[in-house]
PDB file of the backbone (N, CA, C, O) and the ligand in Angstrom, with CONECT records:
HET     ZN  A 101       1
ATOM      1  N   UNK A   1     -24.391  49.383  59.111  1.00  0.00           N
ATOM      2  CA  UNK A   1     -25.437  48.803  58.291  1.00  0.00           C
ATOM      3  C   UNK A   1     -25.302  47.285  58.281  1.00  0.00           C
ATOM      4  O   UNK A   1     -24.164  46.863  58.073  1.00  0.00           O
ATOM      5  N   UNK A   2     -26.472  46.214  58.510  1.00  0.00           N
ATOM      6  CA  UNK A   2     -26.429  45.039  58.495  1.00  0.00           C
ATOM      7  C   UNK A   2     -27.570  44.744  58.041  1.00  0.00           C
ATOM      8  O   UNK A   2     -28.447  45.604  57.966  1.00  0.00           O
ATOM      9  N   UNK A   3     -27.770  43.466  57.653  1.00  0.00           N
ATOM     10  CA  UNK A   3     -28.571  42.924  56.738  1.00  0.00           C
ATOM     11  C   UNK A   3     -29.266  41.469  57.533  1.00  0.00           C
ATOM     12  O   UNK A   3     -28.503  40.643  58.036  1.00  0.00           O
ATOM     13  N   UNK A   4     -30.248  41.347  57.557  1.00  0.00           N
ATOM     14  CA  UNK A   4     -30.703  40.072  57.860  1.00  0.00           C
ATOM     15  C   UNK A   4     -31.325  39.514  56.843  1.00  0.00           C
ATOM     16  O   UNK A   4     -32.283  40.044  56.280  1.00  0.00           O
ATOM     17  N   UNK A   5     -30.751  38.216  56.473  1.00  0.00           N
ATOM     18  CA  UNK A   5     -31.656  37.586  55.638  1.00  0.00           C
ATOM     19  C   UNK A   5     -31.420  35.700  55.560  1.00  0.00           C
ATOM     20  O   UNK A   5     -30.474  34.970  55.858  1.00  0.00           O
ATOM     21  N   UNK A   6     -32.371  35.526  55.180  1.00  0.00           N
ATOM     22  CA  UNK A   6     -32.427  33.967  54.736  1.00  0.00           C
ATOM     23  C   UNK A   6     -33.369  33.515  54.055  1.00  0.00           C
ATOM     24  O   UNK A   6     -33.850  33.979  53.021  1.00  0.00           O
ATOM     25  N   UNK A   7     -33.693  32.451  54.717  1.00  0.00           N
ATOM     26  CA  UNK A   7     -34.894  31.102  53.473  1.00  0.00           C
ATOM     27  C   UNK A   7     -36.459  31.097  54.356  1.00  0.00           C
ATOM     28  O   UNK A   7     -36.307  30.779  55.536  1.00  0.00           O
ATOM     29  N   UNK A   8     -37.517  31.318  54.062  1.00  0.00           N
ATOM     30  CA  UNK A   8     -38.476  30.566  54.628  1.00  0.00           C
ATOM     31  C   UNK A   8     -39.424  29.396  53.613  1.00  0.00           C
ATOM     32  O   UNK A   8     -39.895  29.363  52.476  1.00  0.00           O
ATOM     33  N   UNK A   9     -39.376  28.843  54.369  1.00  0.00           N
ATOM     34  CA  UNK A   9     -40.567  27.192  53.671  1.00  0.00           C
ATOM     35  C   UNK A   9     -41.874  27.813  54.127  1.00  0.00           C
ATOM     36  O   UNK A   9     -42.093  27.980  55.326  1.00  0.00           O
ATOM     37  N   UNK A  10     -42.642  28.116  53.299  1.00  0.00           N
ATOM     38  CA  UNK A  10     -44.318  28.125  53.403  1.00  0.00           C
ATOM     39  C   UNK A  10     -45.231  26.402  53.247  1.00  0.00           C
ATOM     40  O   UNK A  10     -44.906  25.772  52.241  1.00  0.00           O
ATOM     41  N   UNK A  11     -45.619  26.150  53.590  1.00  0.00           N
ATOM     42  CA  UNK A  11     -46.570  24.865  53.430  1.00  0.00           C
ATOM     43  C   UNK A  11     -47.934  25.332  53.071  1.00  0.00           C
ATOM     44  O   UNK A  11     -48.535  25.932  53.962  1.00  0.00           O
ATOM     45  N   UNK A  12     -48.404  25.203  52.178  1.00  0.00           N
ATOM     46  CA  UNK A  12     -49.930  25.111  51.830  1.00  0.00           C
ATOM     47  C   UNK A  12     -50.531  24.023  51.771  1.00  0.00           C
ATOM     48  O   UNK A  12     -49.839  23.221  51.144  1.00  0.00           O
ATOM     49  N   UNK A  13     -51.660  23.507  52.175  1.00  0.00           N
ATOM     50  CA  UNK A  13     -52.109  22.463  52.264  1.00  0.00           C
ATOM     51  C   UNK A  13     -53.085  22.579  50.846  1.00  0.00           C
ATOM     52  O   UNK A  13     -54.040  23.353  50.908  1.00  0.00           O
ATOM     53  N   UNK A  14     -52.869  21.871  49.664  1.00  0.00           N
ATOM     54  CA  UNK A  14     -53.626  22.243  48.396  1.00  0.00           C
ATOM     55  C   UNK A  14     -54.840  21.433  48.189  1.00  0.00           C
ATOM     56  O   UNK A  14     -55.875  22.041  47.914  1.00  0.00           O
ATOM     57  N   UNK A  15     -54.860  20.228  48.276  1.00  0.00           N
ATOM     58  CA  UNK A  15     -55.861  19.431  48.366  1.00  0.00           C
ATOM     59  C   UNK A  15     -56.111  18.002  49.254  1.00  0.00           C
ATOM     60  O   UNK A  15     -55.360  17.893  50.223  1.00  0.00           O
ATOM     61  N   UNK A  16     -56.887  17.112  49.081  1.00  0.00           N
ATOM     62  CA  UNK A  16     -56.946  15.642  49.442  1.00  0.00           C
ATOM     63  C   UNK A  16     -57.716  15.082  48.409  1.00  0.00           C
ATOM     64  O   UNK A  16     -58.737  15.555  47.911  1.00  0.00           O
ATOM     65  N   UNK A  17     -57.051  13.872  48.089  1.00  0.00           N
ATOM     66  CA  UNK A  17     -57.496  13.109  47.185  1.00  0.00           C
ATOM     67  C   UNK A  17     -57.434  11.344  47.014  1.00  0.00           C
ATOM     68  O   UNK A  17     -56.372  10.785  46.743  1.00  0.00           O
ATOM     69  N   UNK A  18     -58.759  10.568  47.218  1.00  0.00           N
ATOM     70  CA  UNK A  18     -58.267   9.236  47.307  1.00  0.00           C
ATOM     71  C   UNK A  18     -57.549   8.499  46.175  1.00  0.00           C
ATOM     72  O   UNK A  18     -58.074   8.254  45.089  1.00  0.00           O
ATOM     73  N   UNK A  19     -56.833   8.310  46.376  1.00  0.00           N
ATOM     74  CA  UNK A  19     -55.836   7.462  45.136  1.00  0.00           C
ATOM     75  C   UNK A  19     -54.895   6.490  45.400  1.00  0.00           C
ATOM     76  O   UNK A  19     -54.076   6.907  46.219  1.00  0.00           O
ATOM     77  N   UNK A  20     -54.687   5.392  45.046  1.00  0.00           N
ATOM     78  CA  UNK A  20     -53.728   4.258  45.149  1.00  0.00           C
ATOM     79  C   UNK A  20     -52.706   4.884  45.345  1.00  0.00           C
ATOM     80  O   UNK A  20     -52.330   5.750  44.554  1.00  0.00           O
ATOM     81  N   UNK A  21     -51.792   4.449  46.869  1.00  0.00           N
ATOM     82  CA  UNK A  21     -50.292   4.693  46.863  1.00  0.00           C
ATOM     83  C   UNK A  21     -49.636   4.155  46.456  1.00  0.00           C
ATOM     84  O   UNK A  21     -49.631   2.926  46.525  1.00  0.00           O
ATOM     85  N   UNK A  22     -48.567   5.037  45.688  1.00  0.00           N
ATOM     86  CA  UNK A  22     -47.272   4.437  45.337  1.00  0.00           C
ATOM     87  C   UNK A  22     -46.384   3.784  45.912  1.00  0.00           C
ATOM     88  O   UNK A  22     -45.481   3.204  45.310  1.00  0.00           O
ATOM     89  N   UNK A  23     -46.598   3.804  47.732  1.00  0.00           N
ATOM     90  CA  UNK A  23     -45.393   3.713  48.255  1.00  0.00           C
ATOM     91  C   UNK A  23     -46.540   1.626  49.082  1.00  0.00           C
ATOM     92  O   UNK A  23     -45.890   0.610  49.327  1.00  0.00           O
ATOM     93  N   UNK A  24     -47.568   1.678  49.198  1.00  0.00           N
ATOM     94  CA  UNK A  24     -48.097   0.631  49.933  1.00  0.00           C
ATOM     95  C   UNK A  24     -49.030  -0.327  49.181  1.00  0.00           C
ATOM     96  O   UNK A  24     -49.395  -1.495  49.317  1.00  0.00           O
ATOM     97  N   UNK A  25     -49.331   1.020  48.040  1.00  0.00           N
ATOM     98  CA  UNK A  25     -50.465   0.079  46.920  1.00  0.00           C
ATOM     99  C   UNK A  25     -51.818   0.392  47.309  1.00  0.00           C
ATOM    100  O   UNK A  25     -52.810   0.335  46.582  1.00  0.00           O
ATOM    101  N   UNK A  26     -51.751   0.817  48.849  1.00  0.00           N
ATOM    102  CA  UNK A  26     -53.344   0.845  49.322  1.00  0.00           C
ATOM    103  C   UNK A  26     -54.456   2.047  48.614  1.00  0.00           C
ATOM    104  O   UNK A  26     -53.980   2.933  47.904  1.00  0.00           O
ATOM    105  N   UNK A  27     -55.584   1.997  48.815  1.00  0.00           N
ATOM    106  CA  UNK A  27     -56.517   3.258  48.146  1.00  0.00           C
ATOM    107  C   UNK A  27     -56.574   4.041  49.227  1.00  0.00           C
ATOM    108  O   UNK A  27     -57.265   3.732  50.198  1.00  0.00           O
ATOM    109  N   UNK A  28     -56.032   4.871  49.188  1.00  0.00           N
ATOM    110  CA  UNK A  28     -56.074   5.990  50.676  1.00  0.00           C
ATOM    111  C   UNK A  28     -56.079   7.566  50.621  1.00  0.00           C
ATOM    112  O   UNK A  28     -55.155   8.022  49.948  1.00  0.00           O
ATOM    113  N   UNK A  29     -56.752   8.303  51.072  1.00  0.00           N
ATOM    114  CA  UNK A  29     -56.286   9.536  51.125  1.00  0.00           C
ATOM    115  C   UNK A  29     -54.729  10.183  50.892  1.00  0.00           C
ATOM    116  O   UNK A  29     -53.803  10.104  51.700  1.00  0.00           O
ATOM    117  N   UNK A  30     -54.703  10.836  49.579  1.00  0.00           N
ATOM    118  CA  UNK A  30     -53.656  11.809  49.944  1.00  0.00           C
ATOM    119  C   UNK A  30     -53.496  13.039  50.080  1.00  0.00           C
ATOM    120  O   UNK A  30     -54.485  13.628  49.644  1.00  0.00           O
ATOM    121  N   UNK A  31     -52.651  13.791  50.515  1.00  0.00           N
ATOM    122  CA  UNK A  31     -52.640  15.241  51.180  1.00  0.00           C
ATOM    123  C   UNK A  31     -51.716  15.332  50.292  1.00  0.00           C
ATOM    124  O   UNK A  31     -50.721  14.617  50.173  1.00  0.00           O
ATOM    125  N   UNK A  32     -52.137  16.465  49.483  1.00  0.00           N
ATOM    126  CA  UNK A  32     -50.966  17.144  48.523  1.00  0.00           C
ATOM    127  C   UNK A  32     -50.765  18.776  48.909  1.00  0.00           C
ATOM    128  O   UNK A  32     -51.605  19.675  48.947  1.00  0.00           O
ATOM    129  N   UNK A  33     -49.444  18.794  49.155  1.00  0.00           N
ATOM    130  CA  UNK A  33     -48.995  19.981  50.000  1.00  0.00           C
ATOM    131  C   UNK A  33     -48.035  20.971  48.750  1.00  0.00           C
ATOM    132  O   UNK A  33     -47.292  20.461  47.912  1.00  0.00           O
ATOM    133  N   UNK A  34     -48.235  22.127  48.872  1.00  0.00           N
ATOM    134  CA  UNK A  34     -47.335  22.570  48.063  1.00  0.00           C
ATOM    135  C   UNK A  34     -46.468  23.513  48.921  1.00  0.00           C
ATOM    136  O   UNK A  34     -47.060  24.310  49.649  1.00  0.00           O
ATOM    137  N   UNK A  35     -45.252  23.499  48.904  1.00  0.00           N
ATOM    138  CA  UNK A  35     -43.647  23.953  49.625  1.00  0.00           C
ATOM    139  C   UNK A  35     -43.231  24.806  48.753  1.00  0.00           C
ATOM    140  O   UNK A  35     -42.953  24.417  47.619  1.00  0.00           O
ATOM    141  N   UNK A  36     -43.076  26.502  49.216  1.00  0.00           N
ATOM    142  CA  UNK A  36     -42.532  27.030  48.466  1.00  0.00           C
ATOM    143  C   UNK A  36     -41.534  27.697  49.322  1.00  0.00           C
ATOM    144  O   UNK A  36     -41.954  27.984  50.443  1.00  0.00           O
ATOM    145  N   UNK A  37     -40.322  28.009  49.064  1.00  0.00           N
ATOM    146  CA  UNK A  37     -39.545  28.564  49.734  1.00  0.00           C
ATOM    147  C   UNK A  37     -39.384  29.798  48.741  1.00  0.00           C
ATOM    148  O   UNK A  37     -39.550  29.667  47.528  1.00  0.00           O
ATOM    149  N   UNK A  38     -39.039  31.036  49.359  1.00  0.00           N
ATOM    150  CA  UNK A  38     -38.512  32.023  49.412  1.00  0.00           C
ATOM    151  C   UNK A  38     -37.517  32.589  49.986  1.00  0.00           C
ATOM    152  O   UNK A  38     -37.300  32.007  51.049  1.00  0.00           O
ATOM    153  N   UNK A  39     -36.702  33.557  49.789  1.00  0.00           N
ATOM    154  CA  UNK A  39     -35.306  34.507  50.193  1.00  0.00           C
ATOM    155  C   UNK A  39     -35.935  35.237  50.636  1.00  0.00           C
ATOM    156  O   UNK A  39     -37.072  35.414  50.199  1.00  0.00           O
ATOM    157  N   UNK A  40     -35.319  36.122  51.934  1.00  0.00           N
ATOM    158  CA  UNK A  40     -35.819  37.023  52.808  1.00  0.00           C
ATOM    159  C   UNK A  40     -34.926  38.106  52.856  1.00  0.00           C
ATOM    160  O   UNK A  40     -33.769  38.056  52.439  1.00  0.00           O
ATOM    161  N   UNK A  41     -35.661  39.446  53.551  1.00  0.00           N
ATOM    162  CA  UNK A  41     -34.523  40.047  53.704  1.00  0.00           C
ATOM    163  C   UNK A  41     -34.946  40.699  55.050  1.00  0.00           C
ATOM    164  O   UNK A  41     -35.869  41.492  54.864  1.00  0.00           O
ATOM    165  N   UNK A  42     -34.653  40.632  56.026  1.00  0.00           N
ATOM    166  CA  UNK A  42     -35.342  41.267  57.121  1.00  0.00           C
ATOM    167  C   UNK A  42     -36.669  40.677  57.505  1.00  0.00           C
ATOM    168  O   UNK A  42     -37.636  41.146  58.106  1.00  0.00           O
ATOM    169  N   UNK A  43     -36.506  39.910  57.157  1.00  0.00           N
ATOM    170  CA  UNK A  43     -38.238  38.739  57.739  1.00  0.00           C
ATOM    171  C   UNK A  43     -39.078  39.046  56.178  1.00  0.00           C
ATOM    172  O   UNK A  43     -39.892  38.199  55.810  1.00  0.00           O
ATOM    173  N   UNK A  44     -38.899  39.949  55.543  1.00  0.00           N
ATOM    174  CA  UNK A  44     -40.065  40.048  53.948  1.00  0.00           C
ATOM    175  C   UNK A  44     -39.495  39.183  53.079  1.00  0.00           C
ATOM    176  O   UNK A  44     -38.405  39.335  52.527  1.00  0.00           O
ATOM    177  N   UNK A  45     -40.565  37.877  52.912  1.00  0.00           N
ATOM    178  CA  UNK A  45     -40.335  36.919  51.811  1.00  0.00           C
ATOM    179  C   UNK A  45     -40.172  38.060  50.597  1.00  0.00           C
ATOM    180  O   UNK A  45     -40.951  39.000  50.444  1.00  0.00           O
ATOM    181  N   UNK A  46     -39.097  37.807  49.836  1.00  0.00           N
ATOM    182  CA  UNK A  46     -38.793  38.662  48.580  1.00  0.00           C
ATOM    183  C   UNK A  46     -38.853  38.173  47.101  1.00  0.00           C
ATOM    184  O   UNK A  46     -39.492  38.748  46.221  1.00  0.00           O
ATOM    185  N   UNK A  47     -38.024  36.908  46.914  1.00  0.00           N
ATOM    186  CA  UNK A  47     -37.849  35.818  46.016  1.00  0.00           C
ATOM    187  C   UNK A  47     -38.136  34.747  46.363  1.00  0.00           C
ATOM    188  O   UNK A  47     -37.737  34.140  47.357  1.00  0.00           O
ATOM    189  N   UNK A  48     -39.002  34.360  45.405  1.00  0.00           N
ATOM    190  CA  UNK A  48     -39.157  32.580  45.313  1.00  0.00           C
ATOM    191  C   UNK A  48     -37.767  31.911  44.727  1.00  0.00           C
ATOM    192  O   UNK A  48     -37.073  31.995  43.714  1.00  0.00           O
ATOM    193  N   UNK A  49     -37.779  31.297  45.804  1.00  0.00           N
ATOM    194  CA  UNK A  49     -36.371  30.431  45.211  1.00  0.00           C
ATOM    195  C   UNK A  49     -36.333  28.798  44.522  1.00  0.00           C
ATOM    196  O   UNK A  49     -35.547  28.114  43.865  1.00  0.00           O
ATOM    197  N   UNK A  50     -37.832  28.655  45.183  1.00  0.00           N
ATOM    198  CA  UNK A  50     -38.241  27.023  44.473  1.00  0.00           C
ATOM    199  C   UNK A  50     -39.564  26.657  45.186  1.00  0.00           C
ATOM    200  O   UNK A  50     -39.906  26.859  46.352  1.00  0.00           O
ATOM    201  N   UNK A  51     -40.168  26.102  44.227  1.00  0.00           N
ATOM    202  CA  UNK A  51     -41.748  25.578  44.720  1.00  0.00           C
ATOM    203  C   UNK A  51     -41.652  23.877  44.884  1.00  0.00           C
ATOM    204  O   UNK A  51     -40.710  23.545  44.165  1.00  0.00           O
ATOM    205  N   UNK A  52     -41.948  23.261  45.213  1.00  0.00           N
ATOM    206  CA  UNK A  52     -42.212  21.639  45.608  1.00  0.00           C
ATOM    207  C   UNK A  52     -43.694  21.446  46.040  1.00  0.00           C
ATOM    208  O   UNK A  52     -44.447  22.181  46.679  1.00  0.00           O
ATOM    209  N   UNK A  53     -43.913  19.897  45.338  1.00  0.00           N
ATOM    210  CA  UNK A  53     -45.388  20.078  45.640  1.00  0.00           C
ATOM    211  C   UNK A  53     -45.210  18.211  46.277  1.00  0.00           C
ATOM    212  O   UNK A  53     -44.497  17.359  45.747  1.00  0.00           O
ATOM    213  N   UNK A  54     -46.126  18.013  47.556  1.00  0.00           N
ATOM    214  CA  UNK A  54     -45.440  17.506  48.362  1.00  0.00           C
ATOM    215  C   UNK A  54     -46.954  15.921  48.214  1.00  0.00           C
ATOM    216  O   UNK A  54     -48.099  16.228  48.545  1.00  0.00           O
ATOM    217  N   UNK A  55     -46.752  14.887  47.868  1.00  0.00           N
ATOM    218  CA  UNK A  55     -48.108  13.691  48.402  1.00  0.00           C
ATOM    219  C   UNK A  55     -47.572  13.011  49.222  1.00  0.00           C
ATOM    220  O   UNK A  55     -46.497  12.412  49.192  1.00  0.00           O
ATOM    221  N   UNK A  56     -48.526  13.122  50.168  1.00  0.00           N
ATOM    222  CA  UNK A  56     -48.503  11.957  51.245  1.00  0.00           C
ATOM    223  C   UNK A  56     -49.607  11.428  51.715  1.00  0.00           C
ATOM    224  O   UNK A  56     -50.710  11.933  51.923  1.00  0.00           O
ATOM    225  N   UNK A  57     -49.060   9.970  51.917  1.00  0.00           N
ATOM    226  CA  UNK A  57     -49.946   8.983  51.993  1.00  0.00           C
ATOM    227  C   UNK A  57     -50.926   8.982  53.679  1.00  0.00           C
ATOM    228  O   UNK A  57     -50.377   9.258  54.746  1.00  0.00           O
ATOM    229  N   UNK A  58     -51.764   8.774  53.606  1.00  0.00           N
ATOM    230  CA  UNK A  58     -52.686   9.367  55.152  1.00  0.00           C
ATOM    231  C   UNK A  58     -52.085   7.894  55.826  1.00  0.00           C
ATOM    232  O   UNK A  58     -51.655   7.868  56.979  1.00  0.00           O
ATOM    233  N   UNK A  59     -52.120   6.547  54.850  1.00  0.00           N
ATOM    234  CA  UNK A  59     -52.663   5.302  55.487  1.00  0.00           C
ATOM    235  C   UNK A  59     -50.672   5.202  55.813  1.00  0.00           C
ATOM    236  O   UNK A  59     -50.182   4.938  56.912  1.00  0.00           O
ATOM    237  N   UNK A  60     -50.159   5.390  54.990  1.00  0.00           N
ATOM    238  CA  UNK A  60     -48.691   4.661  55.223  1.00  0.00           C
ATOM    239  C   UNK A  60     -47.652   6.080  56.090  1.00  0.00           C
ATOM    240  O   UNK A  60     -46.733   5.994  56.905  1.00  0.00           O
ATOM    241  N   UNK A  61     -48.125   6.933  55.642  1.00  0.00           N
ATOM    242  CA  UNK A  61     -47.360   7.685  55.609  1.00  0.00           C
ATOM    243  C   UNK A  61     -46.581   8.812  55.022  1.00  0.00           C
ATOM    244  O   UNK A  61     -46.378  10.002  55.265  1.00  0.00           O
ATOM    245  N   UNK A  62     -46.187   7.792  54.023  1.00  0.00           N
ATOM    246  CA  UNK A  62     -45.024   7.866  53.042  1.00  0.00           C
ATOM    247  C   UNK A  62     -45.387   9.238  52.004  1.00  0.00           C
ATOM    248  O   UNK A  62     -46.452   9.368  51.400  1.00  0.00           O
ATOM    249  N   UNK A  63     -44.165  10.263  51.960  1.00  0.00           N
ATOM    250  CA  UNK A  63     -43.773  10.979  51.242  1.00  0.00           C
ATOM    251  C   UNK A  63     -43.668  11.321  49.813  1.00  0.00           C
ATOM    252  O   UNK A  63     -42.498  10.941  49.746  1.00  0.00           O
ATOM    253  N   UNK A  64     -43.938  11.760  48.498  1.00  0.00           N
ATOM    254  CA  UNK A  64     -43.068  11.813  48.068  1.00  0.00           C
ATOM    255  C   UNK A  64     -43.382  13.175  46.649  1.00  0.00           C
ATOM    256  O   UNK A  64     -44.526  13.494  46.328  1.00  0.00           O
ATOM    257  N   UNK A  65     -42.355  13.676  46.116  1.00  0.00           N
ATOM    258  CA  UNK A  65     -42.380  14.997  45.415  1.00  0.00           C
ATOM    259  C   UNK A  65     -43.271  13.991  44.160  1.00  0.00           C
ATOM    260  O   UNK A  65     -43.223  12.848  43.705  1.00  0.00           O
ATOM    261  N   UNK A  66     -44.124  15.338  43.968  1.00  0.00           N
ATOM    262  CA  UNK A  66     -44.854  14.966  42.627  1.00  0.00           C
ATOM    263  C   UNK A  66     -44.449  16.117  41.569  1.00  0.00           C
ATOM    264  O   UNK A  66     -43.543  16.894  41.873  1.00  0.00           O
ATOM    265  N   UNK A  67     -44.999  16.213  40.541  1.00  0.00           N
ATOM    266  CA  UNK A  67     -44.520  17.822  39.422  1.00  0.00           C
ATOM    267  C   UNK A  67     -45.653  18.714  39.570  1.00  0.00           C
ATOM    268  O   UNK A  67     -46.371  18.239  40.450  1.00  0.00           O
ATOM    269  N   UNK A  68     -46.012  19.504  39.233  1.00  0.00           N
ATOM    270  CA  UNK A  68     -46.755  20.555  39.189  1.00  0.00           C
ATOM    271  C   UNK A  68     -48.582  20.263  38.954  1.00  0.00           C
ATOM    272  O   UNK A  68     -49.572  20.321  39.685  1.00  0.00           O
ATOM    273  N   UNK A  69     -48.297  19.911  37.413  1.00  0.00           N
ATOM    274  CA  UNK A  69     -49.199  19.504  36.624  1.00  0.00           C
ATOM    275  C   UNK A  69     -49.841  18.797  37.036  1.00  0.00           C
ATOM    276  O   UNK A  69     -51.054  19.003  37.012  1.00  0.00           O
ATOM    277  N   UNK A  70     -49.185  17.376  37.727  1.00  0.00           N
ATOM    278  CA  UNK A  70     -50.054  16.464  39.078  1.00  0.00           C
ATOM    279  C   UNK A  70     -50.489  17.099  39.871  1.00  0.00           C
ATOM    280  O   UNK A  70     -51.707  16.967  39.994  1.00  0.00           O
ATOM    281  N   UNK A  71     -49.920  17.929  40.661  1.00  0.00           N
ATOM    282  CA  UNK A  71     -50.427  18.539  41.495  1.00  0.00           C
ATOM    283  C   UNK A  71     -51.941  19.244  41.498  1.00  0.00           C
ATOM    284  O   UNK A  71     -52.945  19.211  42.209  1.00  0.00           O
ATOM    285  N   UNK A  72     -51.369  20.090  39.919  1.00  0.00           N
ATOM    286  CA  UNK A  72     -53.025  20.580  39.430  1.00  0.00           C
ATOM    287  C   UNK A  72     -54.064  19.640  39.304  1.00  0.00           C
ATOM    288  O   UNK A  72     -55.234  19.637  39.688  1.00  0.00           O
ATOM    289  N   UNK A  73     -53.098  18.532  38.436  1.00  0.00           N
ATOM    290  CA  UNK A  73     -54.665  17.764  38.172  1.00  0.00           C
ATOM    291  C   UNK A  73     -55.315  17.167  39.200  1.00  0.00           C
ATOM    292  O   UNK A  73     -56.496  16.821  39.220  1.00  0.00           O
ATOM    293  N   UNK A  74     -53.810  16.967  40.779  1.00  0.00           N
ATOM    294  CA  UNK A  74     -55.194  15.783  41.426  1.00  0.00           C
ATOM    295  C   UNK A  74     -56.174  16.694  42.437  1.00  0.00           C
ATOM    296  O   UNK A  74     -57.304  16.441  42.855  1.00  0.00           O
ATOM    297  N   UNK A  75     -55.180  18.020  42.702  1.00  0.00           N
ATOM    298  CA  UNK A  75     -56.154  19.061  43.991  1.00  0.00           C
ATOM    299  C   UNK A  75     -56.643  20.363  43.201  1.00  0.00           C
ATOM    300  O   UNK A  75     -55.801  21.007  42.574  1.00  0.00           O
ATOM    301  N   UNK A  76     -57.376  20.585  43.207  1.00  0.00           N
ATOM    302  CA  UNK A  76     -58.054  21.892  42.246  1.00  0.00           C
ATOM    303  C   UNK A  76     -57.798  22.799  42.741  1.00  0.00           C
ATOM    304  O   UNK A  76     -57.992  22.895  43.953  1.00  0.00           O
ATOM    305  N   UNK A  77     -57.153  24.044  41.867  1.00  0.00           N
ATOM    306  CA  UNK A  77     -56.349  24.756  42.080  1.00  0.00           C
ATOM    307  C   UNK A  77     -54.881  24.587  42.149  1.00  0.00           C
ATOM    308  O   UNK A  77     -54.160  25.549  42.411  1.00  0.00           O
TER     309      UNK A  77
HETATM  310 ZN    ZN A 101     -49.273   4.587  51.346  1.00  0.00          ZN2+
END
């Protein structure tokens, strides 16, 4: 008897929204992504192990974790 298991990262792409970056100052599109990882057991996501909700900047680039509640308020849904 053996067991396979591990982590998978899901990416959802939740919304876009123009808003001043934090990271350049500019007014630019951002892509707010939400990252949820789960525990596996044999390839079947089983447990959520942690959600992250992800903005990034279209014009700079730049990354960075926002909380939830942002998340809701800036992409619907
Ligand atoms: Zn930027």
């Amino acid at each position: 008897m053996f067991f396979i298991f591990g982590l998978r990262t899901k990416v959802d792409q939740s919304g876009v929204v123009q808003q001043v970056c934090r990271h350049c100052g500019n007014q630019a599109a951002q892509v707010i992504t939400r990252r949820s990882t789960k525990f596996t057991l044999f390839f079947v996501p089983l447990i959520p192990v942690r959600t992250r909700y992800v903005q990034q900047c279209t014009f700079c680039g730049a990354q960075y974790q926002i909380d939830k509640a942002d998340a809701r308020r800036l992409a619907v849904g």
